[in-house]
Biopython code that builds the backbone (N, CA, C, O; Angstrom):
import numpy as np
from Bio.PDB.StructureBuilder import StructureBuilder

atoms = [
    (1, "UNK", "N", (7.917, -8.418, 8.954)),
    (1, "UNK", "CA", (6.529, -8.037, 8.909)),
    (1, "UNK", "C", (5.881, -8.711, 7.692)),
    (1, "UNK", "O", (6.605, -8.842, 6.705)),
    (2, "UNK", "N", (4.453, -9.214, 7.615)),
    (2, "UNK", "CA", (3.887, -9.839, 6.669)),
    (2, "UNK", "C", (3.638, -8.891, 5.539)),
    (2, "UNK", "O", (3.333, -7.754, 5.899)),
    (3, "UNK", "N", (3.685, -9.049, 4.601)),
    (3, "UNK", "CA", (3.120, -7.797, 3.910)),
    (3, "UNK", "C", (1.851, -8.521, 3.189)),
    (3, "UNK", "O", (0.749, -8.045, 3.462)),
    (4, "UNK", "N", (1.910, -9.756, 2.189)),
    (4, "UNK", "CA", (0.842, -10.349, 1.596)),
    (4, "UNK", "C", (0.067, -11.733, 2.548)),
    (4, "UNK", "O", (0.605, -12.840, 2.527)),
    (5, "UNK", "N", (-0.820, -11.566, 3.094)),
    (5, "UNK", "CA", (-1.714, -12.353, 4.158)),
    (5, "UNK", "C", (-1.891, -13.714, 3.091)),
    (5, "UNK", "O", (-1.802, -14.876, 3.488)),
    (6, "UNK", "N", (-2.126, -13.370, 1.843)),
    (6, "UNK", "CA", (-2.546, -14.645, 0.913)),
    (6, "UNK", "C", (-1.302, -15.264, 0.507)),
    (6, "UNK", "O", (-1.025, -16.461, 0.427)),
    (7, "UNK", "N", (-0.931, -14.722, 0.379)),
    (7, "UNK", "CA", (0.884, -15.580, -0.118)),
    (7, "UNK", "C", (1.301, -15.466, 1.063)),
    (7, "UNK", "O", (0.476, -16.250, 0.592)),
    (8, "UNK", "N", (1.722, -15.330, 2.185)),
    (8, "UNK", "CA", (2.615, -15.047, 3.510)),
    (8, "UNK", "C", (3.498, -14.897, 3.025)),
    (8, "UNK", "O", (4.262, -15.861, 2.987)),
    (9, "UNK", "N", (4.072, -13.160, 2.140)),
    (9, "UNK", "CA", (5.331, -13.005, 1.934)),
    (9, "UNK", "C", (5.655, -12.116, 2.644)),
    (9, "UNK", "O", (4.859, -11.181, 2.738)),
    (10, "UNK", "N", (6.724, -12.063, 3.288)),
    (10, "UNK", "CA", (6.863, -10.833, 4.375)),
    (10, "UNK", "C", (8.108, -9.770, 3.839)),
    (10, "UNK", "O", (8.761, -9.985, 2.818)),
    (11, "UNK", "N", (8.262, -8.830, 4.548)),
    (11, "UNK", "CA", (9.181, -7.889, 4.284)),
    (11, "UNK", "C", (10.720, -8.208, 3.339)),
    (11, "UNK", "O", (11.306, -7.659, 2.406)),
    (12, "UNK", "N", (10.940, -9.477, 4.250)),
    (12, "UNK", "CA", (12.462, -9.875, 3.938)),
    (12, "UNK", "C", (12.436, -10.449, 3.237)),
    (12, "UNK", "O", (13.549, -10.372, 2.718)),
    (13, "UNK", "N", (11.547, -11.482, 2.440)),
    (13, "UNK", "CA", (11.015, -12.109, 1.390)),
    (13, "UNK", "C", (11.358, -11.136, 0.215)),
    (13, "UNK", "O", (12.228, -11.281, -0.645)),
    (14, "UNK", "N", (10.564, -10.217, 0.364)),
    (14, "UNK", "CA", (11.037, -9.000, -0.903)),
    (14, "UNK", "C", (12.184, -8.722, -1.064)),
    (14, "UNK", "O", (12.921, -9.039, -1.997)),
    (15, "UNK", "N", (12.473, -7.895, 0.167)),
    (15, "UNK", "CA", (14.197, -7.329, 0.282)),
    (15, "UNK", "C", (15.180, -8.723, -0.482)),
    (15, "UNK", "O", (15.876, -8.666, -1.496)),
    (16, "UNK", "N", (14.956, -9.745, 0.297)),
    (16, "UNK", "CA", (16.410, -10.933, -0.387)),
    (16, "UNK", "C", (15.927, -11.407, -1.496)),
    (16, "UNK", "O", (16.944, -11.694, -2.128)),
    (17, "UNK", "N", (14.436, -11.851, -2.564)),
    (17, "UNK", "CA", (14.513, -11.460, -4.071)),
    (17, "UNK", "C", (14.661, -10.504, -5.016)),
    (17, "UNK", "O", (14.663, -10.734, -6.225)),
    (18, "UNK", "N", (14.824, -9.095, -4.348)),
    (18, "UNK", "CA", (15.291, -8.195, -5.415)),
    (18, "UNK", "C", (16.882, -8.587, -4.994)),
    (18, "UNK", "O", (17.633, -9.136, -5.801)),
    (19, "UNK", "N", (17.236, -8.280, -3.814)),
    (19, "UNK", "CA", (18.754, -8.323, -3.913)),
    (19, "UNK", "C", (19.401, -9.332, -4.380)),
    (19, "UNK", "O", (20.495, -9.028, -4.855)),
    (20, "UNK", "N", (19.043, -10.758, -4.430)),
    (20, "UNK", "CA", (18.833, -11.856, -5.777)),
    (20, "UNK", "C", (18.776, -11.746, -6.553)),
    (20, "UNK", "O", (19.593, -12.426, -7.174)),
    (21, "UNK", "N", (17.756, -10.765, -7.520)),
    (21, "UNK", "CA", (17.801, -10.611, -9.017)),
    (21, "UNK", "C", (18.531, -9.615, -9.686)),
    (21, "UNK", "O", (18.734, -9.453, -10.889)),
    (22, "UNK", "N", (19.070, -8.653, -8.205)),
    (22, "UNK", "CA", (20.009, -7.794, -8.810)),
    (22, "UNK", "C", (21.547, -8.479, -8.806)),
    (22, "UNK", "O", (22.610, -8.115, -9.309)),
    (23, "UNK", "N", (21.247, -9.372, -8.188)),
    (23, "UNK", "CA", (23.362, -9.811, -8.062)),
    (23, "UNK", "C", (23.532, -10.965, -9.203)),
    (23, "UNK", "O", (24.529, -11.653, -9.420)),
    (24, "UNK", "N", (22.017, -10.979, -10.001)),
    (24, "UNK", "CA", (21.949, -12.310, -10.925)),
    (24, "UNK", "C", (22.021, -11.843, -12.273)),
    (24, "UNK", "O", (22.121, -12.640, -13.205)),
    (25, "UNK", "N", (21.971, -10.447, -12.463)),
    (25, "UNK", "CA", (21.899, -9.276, -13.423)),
    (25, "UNK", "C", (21.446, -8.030, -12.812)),
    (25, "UNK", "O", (20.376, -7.659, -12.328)),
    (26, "UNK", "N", (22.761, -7.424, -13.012)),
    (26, "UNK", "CA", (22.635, -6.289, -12.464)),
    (26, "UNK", "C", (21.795, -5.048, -13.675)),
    (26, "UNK", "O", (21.681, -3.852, -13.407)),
    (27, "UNK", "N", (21.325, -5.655, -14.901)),
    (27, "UNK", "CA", (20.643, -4.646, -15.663)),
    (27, "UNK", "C", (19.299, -4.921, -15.497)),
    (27, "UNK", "O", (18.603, -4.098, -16.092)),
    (28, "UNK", "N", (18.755, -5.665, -14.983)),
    (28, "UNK", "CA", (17.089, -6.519, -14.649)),
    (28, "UNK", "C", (16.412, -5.167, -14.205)),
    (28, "UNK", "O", (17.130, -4.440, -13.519)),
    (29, "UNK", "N", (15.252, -4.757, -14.465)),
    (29, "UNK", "CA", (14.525, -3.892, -13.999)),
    (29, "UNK", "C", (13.123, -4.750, -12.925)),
    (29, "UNK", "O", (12.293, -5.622, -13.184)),
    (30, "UNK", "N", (13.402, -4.060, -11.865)),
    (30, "UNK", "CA", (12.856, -4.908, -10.938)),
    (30, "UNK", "C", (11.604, -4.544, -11.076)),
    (30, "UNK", "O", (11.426, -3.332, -11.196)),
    (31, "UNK", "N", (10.298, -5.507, -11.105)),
    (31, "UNK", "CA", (9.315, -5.414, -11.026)),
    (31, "UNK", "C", (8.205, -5.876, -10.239)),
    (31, "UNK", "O", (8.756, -6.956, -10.024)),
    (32, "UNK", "N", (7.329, -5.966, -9.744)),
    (32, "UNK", "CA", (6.462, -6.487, -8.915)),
    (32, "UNK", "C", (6.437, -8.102, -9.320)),
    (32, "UNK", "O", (7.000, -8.965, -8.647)),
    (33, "UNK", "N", (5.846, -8.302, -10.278)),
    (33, "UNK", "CA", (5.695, -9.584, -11.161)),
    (33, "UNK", "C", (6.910, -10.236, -11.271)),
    (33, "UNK", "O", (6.743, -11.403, -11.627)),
    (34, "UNK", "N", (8.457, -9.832, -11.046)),
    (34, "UNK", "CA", (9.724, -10.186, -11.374)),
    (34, "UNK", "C", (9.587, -10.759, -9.689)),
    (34, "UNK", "O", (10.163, -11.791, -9.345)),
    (35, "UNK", "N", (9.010, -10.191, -9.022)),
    (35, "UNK", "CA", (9.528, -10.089, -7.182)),
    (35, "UNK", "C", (8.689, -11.679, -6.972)),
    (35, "UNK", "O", (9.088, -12.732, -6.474)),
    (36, "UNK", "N", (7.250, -11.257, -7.654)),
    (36, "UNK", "CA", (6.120, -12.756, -7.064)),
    (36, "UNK", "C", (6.959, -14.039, -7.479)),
    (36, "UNK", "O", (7.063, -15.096, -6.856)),
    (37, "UNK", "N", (7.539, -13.673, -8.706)),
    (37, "UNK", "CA", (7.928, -15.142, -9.830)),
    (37, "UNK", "C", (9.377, -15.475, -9.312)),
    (37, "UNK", "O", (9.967, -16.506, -9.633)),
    (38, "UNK", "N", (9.802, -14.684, -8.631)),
    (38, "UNK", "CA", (11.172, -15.371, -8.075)),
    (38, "UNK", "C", (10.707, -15.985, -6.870)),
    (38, "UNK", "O", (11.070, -17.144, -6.674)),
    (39, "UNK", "N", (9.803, -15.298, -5.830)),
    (39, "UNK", "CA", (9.475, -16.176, -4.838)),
    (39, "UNK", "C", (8.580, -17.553, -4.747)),
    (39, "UNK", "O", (8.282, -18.276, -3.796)),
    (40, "UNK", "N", (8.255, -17.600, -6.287)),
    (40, "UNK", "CA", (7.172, -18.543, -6.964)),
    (40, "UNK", "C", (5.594, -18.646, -6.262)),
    (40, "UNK", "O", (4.908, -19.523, -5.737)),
    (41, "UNK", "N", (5.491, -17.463, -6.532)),
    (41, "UNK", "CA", (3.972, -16.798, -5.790)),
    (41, "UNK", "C", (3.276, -15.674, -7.049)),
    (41, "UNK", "O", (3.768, -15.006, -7.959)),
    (42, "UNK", "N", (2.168, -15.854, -6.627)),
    (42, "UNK", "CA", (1.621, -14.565, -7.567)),
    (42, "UNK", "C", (0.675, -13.794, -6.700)),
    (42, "UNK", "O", (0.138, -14.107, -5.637)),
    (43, "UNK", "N", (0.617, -12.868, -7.316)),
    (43, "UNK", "CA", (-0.576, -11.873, -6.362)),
    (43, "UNK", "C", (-1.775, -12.349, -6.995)),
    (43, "UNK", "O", (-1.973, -12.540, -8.194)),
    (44, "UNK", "N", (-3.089, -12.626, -5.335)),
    (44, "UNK", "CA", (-4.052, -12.908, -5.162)),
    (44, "UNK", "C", (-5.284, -11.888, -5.390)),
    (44, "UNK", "O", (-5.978, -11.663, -6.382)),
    (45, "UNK", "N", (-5.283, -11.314, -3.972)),
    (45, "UNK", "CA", (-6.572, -10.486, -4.078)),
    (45, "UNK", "C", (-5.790, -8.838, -4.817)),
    (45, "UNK", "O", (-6.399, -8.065, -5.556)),
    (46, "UNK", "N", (-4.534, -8.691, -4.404)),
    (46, "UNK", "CA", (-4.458, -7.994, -4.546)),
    (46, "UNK", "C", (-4.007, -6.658, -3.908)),
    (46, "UNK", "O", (-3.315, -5.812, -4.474)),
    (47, "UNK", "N", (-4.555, -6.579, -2.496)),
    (47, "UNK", "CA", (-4.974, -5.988, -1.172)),
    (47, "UNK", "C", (-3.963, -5.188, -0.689)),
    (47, "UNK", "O", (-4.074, -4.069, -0.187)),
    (48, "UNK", "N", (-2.637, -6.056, -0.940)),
    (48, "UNK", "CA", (-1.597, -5.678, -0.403)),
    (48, "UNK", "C", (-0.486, -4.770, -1.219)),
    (48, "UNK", "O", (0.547, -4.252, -0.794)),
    (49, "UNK", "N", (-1.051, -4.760, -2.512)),
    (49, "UNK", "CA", (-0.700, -3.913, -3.387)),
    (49, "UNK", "C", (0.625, -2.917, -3.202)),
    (49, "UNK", "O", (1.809, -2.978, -3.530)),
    (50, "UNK", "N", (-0.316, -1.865, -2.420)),
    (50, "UNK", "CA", (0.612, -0.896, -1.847)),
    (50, "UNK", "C", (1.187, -0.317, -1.034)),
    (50, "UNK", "O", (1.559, 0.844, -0.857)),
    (51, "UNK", "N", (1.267, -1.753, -0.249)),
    (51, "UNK", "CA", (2.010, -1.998, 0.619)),
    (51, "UNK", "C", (4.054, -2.362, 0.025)),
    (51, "UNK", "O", (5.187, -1.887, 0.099)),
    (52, "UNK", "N", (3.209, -3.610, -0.562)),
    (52, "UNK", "CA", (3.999, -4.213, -1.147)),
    (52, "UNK", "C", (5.112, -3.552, -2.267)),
    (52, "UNK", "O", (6.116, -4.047, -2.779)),
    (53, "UNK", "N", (4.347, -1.945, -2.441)),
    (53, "UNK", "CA", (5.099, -1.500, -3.505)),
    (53, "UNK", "C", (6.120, -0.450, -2.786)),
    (53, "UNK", "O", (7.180, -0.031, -3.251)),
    (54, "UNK", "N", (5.505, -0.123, -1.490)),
    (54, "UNK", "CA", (6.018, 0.392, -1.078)),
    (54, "UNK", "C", (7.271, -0.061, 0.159)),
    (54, "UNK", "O", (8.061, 0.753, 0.639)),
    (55, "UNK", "N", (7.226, -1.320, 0.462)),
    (55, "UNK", "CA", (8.601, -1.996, 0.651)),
    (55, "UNK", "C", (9.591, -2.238, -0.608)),
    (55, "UNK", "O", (10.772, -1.933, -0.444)),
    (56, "UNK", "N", (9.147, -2.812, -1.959)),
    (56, "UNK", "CA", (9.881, -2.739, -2.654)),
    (56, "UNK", "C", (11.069, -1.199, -3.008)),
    (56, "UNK", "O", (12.261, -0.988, -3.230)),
    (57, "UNK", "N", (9.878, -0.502, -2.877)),
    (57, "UNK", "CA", (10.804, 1.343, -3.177)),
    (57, "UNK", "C", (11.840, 1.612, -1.796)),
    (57, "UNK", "O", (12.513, 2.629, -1.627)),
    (58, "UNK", "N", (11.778, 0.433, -0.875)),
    (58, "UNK", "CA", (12.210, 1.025, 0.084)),
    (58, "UNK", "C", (14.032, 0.327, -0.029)),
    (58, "UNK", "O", (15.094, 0.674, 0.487)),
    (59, "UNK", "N", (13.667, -0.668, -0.882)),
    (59, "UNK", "CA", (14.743, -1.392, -1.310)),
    (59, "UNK", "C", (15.779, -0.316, -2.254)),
    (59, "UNK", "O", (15.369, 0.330, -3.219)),
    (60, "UNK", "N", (17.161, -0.293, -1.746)),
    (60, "UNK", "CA", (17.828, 0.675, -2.830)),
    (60, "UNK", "C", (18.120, -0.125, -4.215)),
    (60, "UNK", "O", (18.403, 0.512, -5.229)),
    (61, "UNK", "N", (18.041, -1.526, -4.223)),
    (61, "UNK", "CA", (18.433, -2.124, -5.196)),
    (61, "UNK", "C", (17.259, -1.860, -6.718)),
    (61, "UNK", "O", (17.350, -2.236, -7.887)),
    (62, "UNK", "N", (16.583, -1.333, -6.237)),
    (62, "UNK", "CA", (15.131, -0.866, -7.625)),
    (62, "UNK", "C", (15.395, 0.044, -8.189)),
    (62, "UNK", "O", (14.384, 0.533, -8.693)),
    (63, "UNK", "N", (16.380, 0.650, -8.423)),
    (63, "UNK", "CA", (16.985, 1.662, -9.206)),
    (63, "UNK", "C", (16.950, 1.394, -10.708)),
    (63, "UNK", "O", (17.169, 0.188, -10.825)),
    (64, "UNK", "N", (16.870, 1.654, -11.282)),
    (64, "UNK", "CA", (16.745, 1.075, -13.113)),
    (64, "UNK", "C", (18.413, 1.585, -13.030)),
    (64, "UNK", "O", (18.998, 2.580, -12.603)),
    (65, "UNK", "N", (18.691, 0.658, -13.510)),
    (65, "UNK", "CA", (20.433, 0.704, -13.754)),
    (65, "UNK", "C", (20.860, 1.797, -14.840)),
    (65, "UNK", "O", (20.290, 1.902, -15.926)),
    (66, "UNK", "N", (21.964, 2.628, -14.410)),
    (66, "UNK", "CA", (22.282, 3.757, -15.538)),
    (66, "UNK", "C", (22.555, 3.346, -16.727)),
    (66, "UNK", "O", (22.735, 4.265, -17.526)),
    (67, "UNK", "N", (22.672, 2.080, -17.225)),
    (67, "UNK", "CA", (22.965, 2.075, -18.789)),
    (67, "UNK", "C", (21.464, 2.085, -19.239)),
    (67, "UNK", "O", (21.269, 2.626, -20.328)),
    (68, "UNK", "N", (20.339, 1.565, -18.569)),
    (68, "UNK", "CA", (19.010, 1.477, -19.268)),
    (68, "UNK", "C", (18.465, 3.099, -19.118)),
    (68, "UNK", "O", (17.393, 3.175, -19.718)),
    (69, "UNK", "N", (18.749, 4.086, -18.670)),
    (69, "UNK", "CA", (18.467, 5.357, -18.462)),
    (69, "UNK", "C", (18.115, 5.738, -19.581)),
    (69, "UNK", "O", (18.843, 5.380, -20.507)),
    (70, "UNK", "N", (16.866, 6.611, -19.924)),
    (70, "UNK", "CA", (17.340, 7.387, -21.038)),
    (70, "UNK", "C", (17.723, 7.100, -22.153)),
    (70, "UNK", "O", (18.624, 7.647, -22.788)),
    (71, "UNK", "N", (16.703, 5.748, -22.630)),
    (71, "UNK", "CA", (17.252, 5.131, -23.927)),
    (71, "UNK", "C", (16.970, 5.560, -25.219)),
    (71, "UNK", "O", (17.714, 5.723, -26.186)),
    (72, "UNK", "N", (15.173, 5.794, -25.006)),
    (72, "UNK", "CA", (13.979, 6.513, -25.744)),
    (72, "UNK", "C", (14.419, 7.761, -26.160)),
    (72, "UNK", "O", (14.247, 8.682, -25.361)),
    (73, "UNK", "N", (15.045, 8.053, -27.421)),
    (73, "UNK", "CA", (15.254, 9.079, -27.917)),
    (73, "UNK", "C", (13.721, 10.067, -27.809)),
    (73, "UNK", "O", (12.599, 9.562, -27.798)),
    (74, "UNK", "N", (13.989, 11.453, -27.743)),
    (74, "UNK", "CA", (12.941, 12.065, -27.882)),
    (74, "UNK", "C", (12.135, 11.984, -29.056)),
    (74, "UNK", "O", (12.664, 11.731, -30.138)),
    (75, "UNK", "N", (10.864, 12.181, -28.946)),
    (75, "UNK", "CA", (10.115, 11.663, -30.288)),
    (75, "UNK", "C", (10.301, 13.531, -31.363)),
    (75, "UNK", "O", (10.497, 14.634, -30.853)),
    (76, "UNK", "N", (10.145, 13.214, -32.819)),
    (76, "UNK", "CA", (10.290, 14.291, -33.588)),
    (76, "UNK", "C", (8.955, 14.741, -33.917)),
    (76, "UNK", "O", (8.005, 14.093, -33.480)),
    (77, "UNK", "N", (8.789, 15.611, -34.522)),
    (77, "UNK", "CA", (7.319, 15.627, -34.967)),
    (77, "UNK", "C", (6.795, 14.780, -35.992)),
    (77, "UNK", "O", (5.569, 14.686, -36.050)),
    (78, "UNK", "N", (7.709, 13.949, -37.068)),
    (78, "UNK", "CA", (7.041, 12.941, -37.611)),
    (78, "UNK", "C", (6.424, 11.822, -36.737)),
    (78, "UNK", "O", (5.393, 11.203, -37.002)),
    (79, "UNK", "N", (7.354, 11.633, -35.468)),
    (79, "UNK", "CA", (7.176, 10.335, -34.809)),
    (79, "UNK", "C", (6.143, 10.485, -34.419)),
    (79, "UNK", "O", (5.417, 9.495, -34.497)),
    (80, "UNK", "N", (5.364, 12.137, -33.632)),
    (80, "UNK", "CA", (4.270, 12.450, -33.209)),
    (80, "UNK", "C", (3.440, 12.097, -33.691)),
    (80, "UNK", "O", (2.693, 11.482, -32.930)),
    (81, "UNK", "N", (2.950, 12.190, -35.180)),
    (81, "UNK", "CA", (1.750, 12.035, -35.747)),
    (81, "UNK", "C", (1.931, 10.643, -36.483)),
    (81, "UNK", "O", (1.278, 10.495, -37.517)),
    (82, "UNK", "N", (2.893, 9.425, -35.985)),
    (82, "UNK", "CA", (2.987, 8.052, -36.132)),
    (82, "UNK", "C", (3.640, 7.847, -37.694)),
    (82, "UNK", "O", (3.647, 6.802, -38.345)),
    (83, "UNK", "N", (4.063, 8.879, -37.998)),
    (83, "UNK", "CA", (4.860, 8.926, -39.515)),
    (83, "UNK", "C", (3.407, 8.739, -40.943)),
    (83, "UNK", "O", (3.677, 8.304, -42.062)),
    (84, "UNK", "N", (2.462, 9.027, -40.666)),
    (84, "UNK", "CA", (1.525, 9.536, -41.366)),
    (84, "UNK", "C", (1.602, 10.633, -41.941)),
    (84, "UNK", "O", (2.011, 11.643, -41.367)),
    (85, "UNK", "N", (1.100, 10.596, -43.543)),
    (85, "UNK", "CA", (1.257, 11.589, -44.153)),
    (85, "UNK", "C", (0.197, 12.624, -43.643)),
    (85, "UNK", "O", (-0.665, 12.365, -42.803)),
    (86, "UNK", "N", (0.412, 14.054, -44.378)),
    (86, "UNK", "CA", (-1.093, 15.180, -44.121)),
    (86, "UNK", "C", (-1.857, 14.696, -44.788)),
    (86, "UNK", "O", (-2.916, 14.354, -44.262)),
    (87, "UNK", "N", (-1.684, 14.499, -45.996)),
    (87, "UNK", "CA", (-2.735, 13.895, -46.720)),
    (87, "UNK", "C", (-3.644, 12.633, -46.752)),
    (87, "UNK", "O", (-4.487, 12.208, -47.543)),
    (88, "UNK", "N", (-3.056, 12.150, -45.406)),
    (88, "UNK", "CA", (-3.493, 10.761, -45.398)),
    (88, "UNK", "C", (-5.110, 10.893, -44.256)),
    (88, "UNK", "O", (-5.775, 9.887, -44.010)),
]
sb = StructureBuilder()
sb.init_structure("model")
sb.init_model(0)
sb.init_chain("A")
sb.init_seg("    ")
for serial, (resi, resn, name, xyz) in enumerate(atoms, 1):
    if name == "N":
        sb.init_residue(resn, " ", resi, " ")
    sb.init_atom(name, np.array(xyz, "f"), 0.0, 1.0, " ", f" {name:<3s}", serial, name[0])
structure = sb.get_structure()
């Protein structure tokens, strides 16, 4: 199925560059912009947006890989207020 009318990228287009960028590094966080630039296309109007995002999710390979999980320690309350003093 077509998904982008301006690029003619279709379904399987997506599906076999993520499953490409995952067997090329399996820690790559797949992204829209990661998907256009492997097929050496960029998004046009736009249109197809969410379409397009929504074949990608349909892909199991978009998983953010468990070592990148959960990297971002929780912030403290200094971190909250950007490590600024009260007095400042």
């Amino acid at each position: 199925m077509i998904i982008c009318h301006c690029q003619n990228i279709t379904d399987h287009d997506i599906h076999a560059a993520i499953d490409w960028m995952r067997a090329s590094d399996d820690k790559t966080i797949v992204t829209p912009g990661k998907v256009y630039r492997a097929l050496g296309k960029s998004a046009d109007c736009g249109g197809c947006m969410p379409l397009f995002l929504s074949t990608m999710r349909s892909n199991d390979n978009t998983e953010v890989p468990m070592q990148l999980r959960n990297l971002k320690p929780a912030a403290t309350q200094e971190e909250a207020h950007e490590r600024r003093q009260e007095s400042y």
